[in-house]
N, CA, C and O atoms as a Tinker XYZ file with bonds, in Angstrom:
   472  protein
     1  N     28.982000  -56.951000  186.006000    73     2
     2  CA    27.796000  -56.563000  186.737000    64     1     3
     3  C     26.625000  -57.423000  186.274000    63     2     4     5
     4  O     26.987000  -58.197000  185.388000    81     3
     5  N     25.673000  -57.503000  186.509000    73     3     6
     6  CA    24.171000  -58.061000  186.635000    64     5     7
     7  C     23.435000  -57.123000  185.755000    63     6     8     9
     8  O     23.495000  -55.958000  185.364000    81     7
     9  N     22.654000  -58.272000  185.621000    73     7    10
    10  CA    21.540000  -57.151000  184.385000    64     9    11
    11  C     20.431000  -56.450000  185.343000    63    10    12    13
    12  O     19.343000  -56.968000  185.091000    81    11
    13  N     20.362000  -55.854000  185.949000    73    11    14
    14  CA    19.597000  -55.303000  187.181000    64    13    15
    15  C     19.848000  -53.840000  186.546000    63    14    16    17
    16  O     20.907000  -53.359000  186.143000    81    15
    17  N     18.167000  -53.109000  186.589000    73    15    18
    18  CA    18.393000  -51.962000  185.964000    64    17    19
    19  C     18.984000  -51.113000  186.914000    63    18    20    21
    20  O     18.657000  -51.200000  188.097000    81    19
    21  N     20.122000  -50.008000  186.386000    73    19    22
    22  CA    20.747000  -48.716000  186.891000    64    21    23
    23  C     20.070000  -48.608000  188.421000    63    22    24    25
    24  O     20.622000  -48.862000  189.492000    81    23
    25  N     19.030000  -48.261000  188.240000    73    23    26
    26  CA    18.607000  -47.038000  189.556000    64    25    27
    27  C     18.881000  -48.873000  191.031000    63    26    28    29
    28  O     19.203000  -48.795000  192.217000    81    27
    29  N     18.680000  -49.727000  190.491000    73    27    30
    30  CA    18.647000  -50.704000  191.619000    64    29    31
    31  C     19.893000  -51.213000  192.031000    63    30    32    33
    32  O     20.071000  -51.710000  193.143000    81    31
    33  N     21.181000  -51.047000  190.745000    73    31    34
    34  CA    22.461000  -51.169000  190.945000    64    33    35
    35  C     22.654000  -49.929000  191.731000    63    34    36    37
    36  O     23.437000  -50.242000  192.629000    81    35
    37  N     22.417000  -48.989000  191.820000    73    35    38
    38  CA    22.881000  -47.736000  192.258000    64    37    39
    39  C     22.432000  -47.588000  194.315000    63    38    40    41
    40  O     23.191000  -47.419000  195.269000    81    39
    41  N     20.792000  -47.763000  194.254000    73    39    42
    42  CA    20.060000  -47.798000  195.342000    64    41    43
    43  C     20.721000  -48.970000  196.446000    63    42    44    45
    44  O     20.712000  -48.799000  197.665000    81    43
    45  N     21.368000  -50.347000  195.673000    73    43    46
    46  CA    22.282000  -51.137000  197.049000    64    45    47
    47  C     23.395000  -50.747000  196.453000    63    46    48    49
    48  O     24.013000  -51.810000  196.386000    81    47
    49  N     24.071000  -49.934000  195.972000    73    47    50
    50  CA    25.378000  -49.463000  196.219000    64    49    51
    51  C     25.392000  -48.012000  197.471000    63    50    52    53
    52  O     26.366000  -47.886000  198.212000    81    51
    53  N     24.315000  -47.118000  197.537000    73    51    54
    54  CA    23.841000  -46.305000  198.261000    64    53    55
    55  C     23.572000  -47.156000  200.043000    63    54    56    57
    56  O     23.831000  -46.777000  201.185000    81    55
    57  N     23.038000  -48.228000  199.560000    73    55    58
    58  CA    22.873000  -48.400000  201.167000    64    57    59
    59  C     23.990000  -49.044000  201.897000    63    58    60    61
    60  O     24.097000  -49.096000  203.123000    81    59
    61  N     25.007000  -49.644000  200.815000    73    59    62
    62  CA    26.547000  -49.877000  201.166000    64    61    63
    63  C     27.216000  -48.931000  201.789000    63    62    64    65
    64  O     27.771000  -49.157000  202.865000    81    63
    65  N     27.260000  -47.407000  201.021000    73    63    66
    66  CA    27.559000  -46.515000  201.240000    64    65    67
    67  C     27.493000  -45.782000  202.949000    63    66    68    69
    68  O     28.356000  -45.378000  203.728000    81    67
    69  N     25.703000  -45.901000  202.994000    73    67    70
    70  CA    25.567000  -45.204000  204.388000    64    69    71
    71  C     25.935000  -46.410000  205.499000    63    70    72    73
    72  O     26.283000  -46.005000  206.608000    81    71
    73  N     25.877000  -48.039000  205.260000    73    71    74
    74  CA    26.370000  -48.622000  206.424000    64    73    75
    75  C     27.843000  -48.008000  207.078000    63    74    76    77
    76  O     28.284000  -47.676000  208.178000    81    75
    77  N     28.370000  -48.095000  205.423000    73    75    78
    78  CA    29.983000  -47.843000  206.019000    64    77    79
    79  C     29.767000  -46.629000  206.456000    63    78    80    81
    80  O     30.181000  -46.691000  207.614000    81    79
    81  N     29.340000  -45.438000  206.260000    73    79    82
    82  CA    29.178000  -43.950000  206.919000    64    81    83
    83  C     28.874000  -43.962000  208.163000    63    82    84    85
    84  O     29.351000  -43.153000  208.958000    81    83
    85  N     28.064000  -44.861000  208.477000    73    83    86
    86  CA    27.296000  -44.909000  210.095000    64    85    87
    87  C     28.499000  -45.599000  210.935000    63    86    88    89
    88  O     28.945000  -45.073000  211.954000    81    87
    89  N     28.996000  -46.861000  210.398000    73    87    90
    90  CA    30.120000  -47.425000  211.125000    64    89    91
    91  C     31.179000  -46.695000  211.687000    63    90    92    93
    92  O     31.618000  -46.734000  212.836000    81    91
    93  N     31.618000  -45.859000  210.484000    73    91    94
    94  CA    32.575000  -44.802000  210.575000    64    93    95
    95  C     32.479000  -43.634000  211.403000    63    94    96    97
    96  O     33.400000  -43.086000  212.008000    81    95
    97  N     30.951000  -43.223000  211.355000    73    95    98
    98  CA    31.091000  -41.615000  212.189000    64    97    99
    99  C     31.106000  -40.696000  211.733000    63    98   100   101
   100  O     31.277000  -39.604000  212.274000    81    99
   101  N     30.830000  -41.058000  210.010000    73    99   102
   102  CA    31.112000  -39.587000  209.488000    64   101   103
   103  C     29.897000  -39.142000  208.760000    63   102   104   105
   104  O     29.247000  -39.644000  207.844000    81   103
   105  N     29.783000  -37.966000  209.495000    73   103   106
   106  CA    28.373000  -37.260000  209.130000    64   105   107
   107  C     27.963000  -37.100000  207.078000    63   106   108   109
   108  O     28.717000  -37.162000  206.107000    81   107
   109  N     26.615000  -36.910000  207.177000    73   107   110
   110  CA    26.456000  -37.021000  205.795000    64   109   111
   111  C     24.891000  -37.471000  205.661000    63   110   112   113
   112  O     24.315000  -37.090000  206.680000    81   111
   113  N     24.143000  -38.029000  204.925000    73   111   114
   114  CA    22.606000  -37.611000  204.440000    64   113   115
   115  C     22.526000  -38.774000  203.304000    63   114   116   117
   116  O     23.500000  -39.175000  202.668000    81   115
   117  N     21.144000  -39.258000  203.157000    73   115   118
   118  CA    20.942000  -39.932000  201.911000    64   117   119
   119  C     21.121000  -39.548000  200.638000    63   118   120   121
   120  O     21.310000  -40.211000  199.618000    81   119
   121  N     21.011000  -38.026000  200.884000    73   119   122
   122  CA    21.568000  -37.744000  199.222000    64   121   123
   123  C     22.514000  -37.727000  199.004000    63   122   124   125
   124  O     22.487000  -37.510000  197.793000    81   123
   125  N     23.758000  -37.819000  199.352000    73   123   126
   126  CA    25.123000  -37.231000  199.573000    64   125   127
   127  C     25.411000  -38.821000  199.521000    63   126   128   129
   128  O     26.428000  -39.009000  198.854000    81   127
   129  N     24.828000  -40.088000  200.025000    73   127   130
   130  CA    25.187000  -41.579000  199.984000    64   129   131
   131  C     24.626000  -42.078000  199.039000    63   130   132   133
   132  O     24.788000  -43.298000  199.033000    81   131
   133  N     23.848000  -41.593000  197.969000    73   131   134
   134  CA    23.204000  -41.684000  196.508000    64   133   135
   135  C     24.416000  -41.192000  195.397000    63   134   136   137
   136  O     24.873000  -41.843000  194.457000    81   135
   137  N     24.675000  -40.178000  195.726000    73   135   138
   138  CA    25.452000  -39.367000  194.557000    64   137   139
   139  C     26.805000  -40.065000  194.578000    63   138   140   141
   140  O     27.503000  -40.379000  193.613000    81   139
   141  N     27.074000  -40.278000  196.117000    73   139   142
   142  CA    28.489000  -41.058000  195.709000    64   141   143
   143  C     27.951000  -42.580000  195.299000    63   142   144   145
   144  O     28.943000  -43.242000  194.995000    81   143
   145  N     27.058000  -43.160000  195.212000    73   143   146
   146  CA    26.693000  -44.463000  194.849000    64   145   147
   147  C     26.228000  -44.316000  193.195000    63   146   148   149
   148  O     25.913000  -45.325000  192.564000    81   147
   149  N     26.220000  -43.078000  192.621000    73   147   150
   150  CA    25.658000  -43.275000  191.768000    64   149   151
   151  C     26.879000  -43.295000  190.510000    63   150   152   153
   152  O     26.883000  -43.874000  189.424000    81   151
   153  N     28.338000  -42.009000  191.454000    73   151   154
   154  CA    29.517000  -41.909000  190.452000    64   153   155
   155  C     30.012000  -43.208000  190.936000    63   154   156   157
   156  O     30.079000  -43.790000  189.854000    81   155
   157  N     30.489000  -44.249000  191.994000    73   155   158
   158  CA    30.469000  -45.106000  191.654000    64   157   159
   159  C     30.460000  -46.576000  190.893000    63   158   160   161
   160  O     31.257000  -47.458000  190.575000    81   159
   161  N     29.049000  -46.276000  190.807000    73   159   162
   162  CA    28.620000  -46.832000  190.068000    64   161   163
   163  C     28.215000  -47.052000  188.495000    63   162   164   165
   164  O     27.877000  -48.009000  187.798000    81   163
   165  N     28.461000  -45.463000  188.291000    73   163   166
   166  CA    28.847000  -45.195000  186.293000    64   165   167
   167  C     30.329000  -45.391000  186.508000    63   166   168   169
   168  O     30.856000  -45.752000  185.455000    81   167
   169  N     31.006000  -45.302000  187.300000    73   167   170
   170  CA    32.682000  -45.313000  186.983000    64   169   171
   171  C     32.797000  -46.835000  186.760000    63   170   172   173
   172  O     33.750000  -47.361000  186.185000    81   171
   173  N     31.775000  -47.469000  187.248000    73   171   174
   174  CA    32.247000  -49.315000  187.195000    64   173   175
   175  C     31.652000  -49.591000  185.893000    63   174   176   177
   176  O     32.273000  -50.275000  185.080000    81   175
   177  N     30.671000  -49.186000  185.667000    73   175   178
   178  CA    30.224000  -49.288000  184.096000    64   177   179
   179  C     31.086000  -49.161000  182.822000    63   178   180   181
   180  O     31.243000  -50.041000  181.975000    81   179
   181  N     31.598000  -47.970000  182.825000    73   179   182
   182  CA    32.308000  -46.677000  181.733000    64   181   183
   183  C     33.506000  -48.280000  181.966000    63   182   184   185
   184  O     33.329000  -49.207000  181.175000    81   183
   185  N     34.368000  -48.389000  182.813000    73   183   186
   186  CA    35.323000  -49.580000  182.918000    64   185   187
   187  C     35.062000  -50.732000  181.852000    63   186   188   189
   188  O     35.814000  -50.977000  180.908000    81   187
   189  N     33.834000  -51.424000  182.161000    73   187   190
   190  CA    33.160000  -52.990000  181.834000    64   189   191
   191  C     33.278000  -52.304000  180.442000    63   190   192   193
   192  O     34.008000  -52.791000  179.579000    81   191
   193  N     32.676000  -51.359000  180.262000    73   191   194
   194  CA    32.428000  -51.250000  178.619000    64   193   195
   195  C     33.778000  -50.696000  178.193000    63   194   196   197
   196  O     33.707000  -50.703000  176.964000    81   195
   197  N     34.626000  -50.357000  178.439000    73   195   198
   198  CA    35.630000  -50.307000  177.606000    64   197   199
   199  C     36.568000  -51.733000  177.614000    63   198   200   201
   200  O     37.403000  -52.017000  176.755000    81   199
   201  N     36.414000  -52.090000  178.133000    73   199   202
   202  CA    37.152000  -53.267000  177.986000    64   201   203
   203  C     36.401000  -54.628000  177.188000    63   202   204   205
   204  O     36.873000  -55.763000  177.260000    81   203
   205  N     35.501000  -54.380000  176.639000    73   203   206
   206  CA    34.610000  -54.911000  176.072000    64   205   207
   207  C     35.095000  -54.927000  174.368000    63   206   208   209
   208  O     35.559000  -53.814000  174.123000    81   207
   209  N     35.130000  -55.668000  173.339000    73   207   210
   210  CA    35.752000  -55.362000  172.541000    64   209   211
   211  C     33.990000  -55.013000  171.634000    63   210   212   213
   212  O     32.897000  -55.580000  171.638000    81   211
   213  N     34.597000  -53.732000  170.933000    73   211   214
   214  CA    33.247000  -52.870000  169.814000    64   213   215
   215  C     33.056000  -54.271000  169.284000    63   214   216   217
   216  O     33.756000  -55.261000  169.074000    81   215
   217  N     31.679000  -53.876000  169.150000    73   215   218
   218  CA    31.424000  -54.191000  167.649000    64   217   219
   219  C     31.506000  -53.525000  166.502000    63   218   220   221
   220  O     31.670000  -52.305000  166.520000    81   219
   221  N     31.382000  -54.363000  165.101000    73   219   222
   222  CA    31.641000  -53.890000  164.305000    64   221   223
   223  C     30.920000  -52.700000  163.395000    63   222   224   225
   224  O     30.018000  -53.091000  162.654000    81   223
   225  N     31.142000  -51.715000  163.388000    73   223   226
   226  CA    29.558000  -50.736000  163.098000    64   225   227
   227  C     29.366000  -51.462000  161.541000    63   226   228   229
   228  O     30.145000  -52.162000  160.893000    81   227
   229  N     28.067000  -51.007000  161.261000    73   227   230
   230  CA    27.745000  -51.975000  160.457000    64   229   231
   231  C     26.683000  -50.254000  159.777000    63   230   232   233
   232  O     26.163000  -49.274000  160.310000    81   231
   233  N     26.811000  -50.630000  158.781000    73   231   234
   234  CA    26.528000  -49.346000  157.479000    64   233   235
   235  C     24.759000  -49.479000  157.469000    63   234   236   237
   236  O     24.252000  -50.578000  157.245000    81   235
   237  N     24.109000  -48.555000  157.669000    73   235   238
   238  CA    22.766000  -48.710000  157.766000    64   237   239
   239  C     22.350000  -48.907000  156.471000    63   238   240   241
   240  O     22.686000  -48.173000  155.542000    81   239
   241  N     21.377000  -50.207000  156.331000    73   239   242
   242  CA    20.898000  -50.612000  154.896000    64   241   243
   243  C     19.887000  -49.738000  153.816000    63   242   244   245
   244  O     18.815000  -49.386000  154.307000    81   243
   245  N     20.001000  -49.567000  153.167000    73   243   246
   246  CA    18.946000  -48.137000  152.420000    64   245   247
   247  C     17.721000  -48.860000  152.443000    63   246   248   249
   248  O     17.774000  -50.064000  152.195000    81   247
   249  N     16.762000  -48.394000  152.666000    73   247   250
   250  CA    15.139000  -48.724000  152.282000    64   249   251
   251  C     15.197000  -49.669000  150.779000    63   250   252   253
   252  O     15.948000  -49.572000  149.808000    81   251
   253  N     14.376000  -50.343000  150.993000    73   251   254
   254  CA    14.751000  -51.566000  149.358000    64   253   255
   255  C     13.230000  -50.607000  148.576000    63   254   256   257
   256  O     12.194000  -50.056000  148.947000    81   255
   257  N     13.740000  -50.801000  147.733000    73   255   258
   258  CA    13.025000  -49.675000  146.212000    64   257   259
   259  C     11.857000  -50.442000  146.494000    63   258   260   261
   260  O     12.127000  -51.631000  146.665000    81   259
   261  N     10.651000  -50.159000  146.599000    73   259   262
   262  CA     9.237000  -50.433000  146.300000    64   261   263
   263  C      9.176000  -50.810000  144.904000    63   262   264   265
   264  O      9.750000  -50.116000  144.066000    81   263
   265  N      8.543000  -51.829000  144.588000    73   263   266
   266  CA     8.064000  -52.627000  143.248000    64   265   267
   267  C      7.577000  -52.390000  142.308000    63   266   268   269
   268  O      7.589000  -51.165000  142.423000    81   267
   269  N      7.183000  -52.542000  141.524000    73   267   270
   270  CA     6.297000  -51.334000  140.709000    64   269   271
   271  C      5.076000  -52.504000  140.533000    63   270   272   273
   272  O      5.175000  -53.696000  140.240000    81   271
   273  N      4.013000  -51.762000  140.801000    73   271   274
   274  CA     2.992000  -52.631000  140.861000    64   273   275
   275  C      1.768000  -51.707000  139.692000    63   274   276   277
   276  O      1.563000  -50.508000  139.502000    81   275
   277  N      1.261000  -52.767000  139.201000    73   275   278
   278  CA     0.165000  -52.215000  138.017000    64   277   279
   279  C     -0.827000  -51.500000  139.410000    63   278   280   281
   280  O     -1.071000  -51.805000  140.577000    81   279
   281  N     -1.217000  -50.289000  138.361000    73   279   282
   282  CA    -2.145000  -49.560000  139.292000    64   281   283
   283  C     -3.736000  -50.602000  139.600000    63   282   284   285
   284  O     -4.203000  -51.555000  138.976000    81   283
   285  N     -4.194000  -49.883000  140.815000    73   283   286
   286  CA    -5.752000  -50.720000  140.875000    64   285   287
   287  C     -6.433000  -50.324000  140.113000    63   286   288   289
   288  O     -6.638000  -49.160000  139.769000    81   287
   289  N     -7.164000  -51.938000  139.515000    73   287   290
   290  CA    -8.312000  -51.428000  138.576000    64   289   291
   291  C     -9.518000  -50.802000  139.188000    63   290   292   293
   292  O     -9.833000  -51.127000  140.333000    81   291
   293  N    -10.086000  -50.096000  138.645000    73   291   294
   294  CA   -11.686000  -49.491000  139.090000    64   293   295
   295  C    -12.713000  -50.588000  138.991000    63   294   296   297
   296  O    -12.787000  -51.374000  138.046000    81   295
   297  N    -13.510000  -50.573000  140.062000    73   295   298
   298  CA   -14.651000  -51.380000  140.174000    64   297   299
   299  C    -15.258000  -51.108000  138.941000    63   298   300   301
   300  O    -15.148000  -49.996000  138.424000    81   299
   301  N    -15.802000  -51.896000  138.493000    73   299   302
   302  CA   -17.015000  -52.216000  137.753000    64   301   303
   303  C    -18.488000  -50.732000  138.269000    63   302   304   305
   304  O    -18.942000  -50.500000  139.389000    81   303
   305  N    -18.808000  -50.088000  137.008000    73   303   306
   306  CA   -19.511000  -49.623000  137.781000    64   305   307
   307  C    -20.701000  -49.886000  137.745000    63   306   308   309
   308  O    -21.248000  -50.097000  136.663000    81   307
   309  N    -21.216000  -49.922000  138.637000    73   307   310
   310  CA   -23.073000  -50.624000  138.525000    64   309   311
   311  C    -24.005000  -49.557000  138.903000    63   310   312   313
   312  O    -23.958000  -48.726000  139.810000    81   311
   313  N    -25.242000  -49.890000  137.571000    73   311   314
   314  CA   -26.265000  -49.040000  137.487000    64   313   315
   315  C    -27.359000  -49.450000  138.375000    63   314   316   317
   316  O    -28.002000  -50.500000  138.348000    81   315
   317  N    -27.473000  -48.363000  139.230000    73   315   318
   318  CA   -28.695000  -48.045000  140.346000    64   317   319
   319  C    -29.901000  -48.490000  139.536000    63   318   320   321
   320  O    -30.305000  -47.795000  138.603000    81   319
   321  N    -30.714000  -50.089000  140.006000    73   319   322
   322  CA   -32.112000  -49.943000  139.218000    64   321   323
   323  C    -32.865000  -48.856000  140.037000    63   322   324   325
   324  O    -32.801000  -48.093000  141.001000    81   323
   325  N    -33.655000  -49.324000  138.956000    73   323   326
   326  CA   -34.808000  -47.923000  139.159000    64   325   327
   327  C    -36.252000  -48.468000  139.987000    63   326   328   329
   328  O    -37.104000  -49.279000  139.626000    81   327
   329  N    -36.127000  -47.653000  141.245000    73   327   330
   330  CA   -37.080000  -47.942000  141.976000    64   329   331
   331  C    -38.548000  -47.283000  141.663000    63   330   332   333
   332  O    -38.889000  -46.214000  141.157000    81   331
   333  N    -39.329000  -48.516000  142.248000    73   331   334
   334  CA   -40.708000  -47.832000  141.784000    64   333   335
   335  C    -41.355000  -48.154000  142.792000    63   334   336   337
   336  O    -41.340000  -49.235000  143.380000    81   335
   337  N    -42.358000  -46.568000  143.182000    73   335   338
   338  CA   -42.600000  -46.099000  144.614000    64   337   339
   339  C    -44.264000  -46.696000  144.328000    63   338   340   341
   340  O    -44.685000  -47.358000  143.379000    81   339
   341  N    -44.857000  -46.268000  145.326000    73   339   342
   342  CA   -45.953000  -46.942000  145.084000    64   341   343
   343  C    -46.724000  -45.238000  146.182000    63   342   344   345
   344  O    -46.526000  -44.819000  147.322000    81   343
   345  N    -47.303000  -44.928000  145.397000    73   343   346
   346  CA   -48.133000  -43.856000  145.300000    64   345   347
   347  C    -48.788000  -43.266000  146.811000    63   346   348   349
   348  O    -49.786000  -43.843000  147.244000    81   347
   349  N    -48.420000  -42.540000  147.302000    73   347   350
   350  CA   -48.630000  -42.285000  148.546000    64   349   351
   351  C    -50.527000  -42.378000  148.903000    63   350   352   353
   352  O    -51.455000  -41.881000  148.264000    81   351
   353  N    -50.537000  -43.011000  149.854000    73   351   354
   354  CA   -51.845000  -42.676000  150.284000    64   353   355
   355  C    -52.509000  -41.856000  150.754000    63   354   356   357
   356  O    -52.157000  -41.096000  151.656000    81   355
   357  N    -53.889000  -41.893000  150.053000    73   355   358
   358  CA   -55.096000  -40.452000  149.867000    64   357   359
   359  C    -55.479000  -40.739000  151.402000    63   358   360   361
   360  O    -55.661000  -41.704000  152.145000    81   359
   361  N    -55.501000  -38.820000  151.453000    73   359   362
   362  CA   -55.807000  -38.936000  152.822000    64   361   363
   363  C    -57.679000  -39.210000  153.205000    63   362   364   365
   364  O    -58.637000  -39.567000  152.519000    81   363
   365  N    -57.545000  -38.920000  154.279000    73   363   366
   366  CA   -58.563000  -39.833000  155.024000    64   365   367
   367  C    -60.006000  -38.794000  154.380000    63   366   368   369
   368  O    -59.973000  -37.570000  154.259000    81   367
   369  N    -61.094000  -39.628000  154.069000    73   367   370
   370  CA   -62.455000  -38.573000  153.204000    64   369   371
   371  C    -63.150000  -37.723000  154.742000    63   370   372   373
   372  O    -64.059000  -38.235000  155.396000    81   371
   373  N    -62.604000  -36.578000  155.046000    73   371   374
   374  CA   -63.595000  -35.784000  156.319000    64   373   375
   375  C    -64.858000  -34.992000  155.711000    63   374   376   377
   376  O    -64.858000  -33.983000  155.006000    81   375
   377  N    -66.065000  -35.847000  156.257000    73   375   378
   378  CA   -67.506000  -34.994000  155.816000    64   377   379
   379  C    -67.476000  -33.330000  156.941000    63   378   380   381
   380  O    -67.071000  -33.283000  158.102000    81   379
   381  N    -67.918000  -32.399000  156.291000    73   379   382
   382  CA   -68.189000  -31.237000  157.155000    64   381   383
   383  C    -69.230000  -31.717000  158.054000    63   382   384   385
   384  O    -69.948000  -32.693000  157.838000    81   383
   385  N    -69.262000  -30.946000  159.098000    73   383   386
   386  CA   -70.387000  -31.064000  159.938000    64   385   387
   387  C    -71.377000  -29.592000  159.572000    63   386   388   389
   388  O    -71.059000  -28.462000  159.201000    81   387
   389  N    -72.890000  -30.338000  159.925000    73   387   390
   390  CA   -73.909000  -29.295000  159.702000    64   389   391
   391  C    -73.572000  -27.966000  160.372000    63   390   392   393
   392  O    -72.804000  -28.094000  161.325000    81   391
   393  N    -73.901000  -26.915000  160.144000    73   391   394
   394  CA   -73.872000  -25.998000  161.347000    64   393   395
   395  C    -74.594000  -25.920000  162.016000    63   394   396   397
   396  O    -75.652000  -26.201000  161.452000    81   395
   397  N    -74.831000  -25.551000  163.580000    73   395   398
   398  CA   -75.675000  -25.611000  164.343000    64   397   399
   399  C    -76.141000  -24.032000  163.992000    63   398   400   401
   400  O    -75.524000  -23.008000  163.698000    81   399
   401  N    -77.628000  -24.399000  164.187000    73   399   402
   402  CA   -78.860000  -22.722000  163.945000    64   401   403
   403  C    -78.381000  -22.269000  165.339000    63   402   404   405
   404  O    -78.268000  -22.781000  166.452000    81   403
   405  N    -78.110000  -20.855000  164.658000    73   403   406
   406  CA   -77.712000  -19.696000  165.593000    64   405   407
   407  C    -79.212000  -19.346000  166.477000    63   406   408   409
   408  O    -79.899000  -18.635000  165.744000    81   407
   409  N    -79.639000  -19.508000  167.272000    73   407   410
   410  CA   -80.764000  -18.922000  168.300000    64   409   411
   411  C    -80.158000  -17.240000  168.722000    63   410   412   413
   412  O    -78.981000  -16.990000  168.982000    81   411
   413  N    -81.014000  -16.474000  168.707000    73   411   414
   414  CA   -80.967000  -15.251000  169.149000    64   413   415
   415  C    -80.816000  -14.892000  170.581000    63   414   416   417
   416  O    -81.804000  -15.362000  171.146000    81   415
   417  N    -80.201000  -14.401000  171.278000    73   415   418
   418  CA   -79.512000  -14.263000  172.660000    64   417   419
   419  C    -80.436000  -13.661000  173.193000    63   418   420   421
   420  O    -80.893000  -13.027000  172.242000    81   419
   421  N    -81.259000  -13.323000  174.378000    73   419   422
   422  CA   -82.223000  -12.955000  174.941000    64   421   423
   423  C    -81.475000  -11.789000  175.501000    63   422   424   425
   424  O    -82.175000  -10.783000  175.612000    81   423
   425  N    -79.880000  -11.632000  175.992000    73   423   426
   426  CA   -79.702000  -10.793000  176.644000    64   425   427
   427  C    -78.974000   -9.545000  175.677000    63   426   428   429
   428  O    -78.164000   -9.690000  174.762000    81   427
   429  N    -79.550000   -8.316000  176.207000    73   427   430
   430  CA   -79.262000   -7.212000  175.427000    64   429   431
   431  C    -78.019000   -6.635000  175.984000    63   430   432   433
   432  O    -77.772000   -6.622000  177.189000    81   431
   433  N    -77.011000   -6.012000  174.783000    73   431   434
   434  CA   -76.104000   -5.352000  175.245000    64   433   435
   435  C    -75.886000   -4.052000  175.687000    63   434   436   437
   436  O    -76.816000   -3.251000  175.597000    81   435
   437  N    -74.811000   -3.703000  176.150000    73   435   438
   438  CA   -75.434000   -2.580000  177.330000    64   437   439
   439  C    -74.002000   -1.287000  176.742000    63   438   440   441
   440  O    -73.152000   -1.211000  177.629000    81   439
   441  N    -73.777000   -0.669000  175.908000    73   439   442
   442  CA   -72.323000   -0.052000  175.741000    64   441   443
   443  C    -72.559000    1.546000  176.694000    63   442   444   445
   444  O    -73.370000    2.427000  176.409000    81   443
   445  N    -71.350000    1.542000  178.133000    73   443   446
   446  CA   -71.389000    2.679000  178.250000    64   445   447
   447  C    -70.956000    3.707000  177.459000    63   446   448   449
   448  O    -70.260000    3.664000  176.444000    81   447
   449  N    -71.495000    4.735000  178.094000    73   447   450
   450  CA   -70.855000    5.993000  177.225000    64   449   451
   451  C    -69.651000    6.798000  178.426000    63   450   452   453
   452  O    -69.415000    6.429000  179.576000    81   451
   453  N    -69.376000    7.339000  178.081000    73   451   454
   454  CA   -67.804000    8.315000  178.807000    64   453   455
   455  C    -69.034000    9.369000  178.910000    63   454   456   457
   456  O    -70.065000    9.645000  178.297000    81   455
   457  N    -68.361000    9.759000  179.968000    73   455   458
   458  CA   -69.235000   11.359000  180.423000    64   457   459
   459  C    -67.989000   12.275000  179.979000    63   458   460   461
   460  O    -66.761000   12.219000  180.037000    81   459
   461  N    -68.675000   12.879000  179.651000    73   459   462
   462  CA   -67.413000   14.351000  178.460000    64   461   463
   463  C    -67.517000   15.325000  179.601000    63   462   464   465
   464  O    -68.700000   15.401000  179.933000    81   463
   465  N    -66.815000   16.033000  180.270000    73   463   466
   466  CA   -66.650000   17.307000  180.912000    64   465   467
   467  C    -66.635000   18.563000  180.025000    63   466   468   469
   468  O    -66.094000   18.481000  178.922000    81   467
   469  N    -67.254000   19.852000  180.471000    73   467   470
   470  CA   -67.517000   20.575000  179.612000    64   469   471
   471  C    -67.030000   21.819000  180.358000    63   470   472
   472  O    -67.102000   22.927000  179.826000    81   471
């Protein structure tokens, strides 16, 4: 066979299938001209590969031992100099303002009273 994947070996063995079906007269459906294209077509396989001579199994190799490696050295450790800030700035000098002279209000206040029922 051809190196042509499965489903495309199978799909023109299927349309082989329904020519000869139609020629013939004998009733039947695309799925029914798939399924026989598909045993077919593993039965021609299962064949090729047995007649194929094995290979030789071959003993899976163990993982190769990791090395022994000296551990990592530690960085060097380095001392943080010492920063020097520079003194925050004084805030801004605000003079008060004078107060303004209170003038006396010309208009008099007026508080009602509640009338009490008796």
């Amino acid at each position: 066979m051809s190196t042509k994947p499965l489903s495309e070996l199978i799909a023109e063995r299927a349309y082989e299938v329904y020519q000869k079906r139609v020629r013939s007269g004998i009733p039947g459906d695309q799925h029914s001209d798939w399924a026989q294209a598909e045993k077919e077509v593993t039965e021609e396989l299962k064949k090729k590969d047995a007649g194929k001579p094995k290979a030789p199994e071959s003993k899976p190799t163990p993982p190769a031992k990791p090395e022994a490696k000296e551990p990592p050295k530690p960085a060097p450790k380095v001392e943080p100099k010492a920063e020097v800030k520079a003194p925050p700035p004084a805030p801004p000098k605000v003079e008060p303002k004078p107060a303004a002279p209170v003038a006396a209000s010309p208009v008099k206040t007026v508080v009602a009273k509640k009338a009490v029922k008796k």
